[in-house]
C-alpha positions in Angstrom: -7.3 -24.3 -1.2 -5.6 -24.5 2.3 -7.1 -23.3 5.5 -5.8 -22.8 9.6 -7.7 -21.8 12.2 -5.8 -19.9 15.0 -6.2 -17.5 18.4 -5.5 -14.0 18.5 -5.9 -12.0 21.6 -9.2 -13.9 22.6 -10.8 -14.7 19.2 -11.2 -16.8 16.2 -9.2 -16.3 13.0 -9.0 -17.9 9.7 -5.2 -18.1 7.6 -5.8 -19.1 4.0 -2.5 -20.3 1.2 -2.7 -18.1 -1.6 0.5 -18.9 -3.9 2.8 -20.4 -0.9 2.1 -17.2 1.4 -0.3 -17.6 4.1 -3.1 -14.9 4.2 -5.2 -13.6 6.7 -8.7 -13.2 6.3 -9.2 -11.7 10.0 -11.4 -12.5 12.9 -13.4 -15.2 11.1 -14.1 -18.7 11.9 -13.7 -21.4 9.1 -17.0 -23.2 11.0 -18.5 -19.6 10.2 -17.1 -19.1 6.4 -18.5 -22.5 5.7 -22.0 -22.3 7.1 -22.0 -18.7 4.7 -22.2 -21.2 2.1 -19.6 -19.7 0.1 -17.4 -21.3 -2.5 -14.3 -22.4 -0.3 -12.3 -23.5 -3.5 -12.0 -20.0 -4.5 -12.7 -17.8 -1.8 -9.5 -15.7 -1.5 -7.6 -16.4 -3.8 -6.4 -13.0 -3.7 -2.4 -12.1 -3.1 -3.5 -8.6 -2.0 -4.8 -9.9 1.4 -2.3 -9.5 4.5 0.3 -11.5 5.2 0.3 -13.5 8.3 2.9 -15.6 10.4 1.7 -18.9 11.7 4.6 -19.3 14.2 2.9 -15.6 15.4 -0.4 -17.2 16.4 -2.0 -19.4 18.6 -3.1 -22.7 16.2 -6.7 -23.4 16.5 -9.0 -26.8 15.7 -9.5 -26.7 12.6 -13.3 -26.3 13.7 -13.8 -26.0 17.6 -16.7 -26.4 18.4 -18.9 -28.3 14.9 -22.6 -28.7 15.1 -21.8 -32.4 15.5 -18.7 -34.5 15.5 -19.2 -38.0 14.3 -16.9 -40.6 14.7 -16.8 -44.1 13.4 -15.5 -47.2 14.7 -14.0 -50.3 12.5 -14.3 -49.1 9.4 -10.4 -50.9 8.1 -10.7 -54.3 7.5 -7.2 -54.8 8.9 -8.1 -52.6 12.1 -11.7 -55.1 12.7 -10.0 -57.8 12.8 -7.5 -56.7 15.3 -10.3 -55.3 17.7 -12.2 -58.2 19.8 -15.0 -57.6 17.2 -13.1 -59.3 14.8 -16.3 -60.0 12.4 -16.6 -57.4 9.1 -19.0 -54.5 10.3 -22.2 -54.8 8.0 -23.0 -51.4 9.5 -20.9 -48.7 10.7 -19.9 -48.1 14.2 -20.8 -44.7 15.4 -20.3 -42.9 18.3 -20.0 -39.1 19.3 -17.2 -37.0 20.2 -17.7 -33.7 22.2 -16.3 -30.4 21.4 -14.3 -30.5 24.6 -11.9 -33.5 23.9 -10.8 -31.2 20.8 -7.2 -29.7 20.9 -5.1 -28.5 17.9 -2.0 -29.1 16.1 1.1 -29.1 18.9 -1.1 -28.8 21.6 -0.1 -31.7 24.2 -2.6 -34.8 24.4 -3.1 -35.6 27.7 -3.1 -38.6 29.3 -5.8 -38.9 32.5 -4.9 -39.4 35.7 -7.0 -42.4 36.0 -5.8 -44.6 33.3 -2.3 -45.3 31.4 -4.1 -47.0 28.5 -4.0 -44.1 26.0 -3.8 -45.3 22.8 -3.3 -43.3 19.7 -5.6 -43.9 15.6 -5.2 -41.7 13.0 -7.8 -40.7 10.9 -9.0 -38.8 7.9 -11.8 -36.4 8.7 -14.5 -35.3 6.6 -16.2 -31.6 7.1 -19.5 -31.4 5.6 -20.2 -28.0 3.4 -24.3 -28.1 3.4 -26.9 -29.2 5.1 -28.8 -32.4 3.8 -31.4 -35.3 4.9 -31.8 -38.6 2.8 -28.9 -37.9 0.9 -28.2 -40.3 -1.9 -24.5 -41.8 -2.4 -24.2 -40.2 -5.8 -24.7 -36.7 -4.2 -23.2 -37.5 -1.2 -19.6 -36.0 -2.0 -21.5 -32.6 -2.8 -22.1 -32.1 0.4 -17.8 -32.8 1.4 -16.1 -28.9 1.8 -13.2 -30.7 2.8 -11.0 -32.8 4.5 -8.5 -32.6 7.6 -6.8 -35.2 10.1 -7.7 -36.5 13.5 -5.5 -38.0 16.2 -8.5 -39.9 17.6 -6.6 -40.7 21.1 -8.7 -42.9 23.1 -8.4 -44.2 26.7 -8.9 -47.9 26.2 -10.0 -49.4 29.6 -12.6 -46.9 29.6 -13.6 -47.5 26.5 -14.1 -51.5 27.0 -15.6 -50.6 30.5 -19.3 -50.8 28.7 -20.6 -51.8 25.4 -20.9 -48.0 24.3 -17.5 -47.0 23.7 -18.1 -43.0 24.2 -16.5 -42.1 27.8 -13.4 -43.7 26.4 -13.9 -41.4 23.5 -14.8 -38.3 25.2 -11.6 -37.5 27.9 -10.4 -33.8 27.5 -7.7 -32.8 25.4 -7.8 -36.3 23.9 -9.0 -34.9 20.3 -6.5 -33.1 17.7 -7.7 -31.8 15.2 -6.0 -30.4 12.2 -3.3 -28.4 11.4 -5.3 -27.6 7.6 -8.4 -27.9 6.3 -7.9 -28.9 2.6 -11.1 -27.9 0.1 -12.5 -31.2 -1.6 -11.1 -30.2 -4.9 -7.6 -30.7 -4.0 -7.8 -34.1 -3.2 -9.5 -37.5 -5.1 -13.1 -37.7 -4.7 -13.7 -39.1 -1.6 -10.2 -38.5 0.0 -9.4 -42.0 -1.6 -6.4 -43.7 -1.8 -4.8 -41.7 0.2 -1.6 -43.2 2.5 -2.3 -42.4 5.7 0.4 -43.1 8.5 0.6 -42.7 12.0 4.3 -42.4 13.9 4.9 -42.4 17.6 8.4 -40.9 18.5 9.4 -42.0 14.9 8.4 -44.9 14.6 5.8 -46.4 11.8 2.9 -47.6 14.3 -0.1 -47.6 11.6 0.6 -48.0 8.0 -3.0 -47.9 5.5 -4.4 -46.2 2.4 -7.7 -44.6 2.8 -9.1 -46.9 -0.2 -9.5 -50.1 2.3 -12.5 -48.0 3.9 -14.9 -50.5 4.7 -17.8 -47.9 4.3 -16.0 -45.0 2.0 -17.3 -41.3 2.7 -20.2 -41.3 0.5 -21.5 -44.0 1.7 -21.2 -42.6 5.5 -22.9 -39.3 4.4 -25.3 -41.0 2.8 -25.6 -43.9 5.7 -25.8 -40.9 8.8 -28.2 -38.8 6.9 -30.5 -41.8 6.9 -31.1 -41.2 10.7 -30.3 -37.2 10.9 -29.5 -33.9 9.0 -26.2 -33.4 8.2 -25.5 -29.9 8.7 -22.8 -27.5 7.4 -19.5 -27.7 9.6 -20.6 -31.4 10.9 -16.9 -33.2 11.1 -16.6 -37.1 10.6 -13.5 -39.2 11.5 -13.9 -41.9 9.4 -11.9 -44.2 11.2 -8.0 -45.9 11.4 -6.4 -48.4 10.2 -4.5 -51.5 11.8 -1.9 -51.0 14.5 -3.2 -49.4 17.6 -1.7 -50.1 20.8 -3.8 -51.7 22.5 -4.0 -54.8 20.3 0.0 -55.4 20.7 1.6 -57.7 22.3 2.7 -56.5 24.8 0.6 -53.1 24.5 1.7 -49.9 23.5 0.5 -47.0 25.1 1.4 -43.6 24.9 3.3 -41.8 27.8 4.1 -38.3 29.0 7.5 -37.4 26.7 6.0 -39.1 23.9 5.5 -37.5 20.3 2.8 -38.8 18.0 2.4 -37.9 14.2 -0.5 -38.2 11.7 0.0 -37.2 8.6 -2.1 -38.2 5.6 -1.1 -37.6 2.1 -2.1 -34.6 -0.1 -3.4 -33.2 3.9 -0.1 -32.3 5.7 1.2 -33.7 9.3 -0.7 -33.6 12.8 1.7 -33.6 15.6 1.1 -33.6 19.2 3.5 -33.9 22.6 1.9 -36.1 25.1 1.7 -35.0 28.4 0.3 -35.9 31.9 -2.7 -34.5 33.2 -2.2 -32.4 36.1 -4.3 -32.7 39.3 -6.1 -29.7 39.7 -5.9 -28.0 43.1 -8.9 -27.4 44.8 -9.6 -24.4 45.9 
């Protein structure tokens, strides 16, 4: 099944797609409706529930504020050796993301005032359904709810400024997030071989299939939960493929005007305005 999160008048809500129609199942949170453990597959599958116009409501992360958001770095082949890494990882790349960088489907990404090196990766995103610790690859995709997309903007000259790449990471409104939530069963296990493209005013400026994962998603899950629990609502971007801008020649980075698209097949379409960020005015 399909899920959006949205604002109304202050608070959460939860849309689900029951037979085309968009449902709403009230002031819920999906974060919430997952950590109740219950069966998202089949929740509401029920054309009796209210009606409910998207255009009506404010669109929402898909999740916006997860126990955990984990991200992970070089995980195409194609995208490693572009990077000034360039060797295979042997382990994955991870690195944090904070709830406050998140924004949601045609919300503008903003680009800082201190740098012009915002560069766009689009990435699949896993959302974890239980808790687990030690968890072995062959149960690993047990603990998958679902899937989304992630615009994974990141301010490159921050990023590069220390071996950790998390400030470059971590800028507000840098982070979209959605516009569905798609329930694992929906989609190949795994979220494998799925074509996964980003566009910027257009254009094609990433082209990959999530099947040249260097570490696929069970082997993630079952990787992270080595070191810590996963717990239910956890989200991780599993990384992008070749194409960003900063490893073009010359660079490409996006600008205040500029439209960028994810969209990821069986998932749906991300899209975001950019925007500059706007001094604020002290008081």
């Amino acid at each position: 099944m399909r899920y959006m999160s949205y604002e109304r008048d202050g608070s959460a809500g939860t849309a689900v797609l029951v037979e085309g129609t968009w449902r709403d199942l009230g002031a819920v949170s999906l974060l919430t409706l997952i950590q109740s453990g219950r069966n998202l597959a089949a929740l509401e599958n029920n054309p009796s529930l209210p009606q409910i116009d998207i255009a009506s409501v404010k669109r929402a992360p898909v999740i916006a504020r997860p126990p955990k958001i984990i991200c992970v770095g070089l995980n195409y082949l194609d995208h490693a050796a572009e990077s000034p890494y360039k060797d295979t990882p042997t382990y994955p790349a991870v690195f944090p993301r904070f709830a406050t960088s998140l924004i949601a489907d045609g919300d503008p990404i903003l680009r800082p005032l201190i740098s012009e090196e915002l560069d766009f990766e689009g990435e699949l995103v896993v959302v974890i359904g239980k808790d687990g610790r030690h968890i072995s690859k062959a149960a690993a995709l047990d603990h998958v709810a679902g899937y989304s997309i992630f615009n994974e903007a990141s301010i490159r000259d921050y990023q590069f400024k220390s071996p950790q790449w998390t400030v470059g990471k971590n800028f507000d409104n840098t982070g979209a997030f959605g516009p569905q939530f798609v329930t694992a069963d929906e989609l190949p296990p795994g979220g494998a071989g799925l074509k996964i493209e980003t566009r910027l005013n257009g254009v094609v400026v990433q082209s990959g299939n999530t099947a040249d994962m260097i570490f696929p998603v069970a082997e993630l899950i079952s990787t992270l939960s080595e070191a810590f629990t996963l717990e239910a609502g956890d989200v991780i971007v599993t990384g992008t493929p070749a194409g960003i801008g900063w490893a073009r020649k010359p660079p490409l980075f996006m600008k205040d005007g500029d439209v960028c698209e994810v969209e990821i097949e069986g998932i749906g379409l991300l899209r975001n305005p950019i925007r500059n960020e706007k001094a604020a005015i002290a008081a």
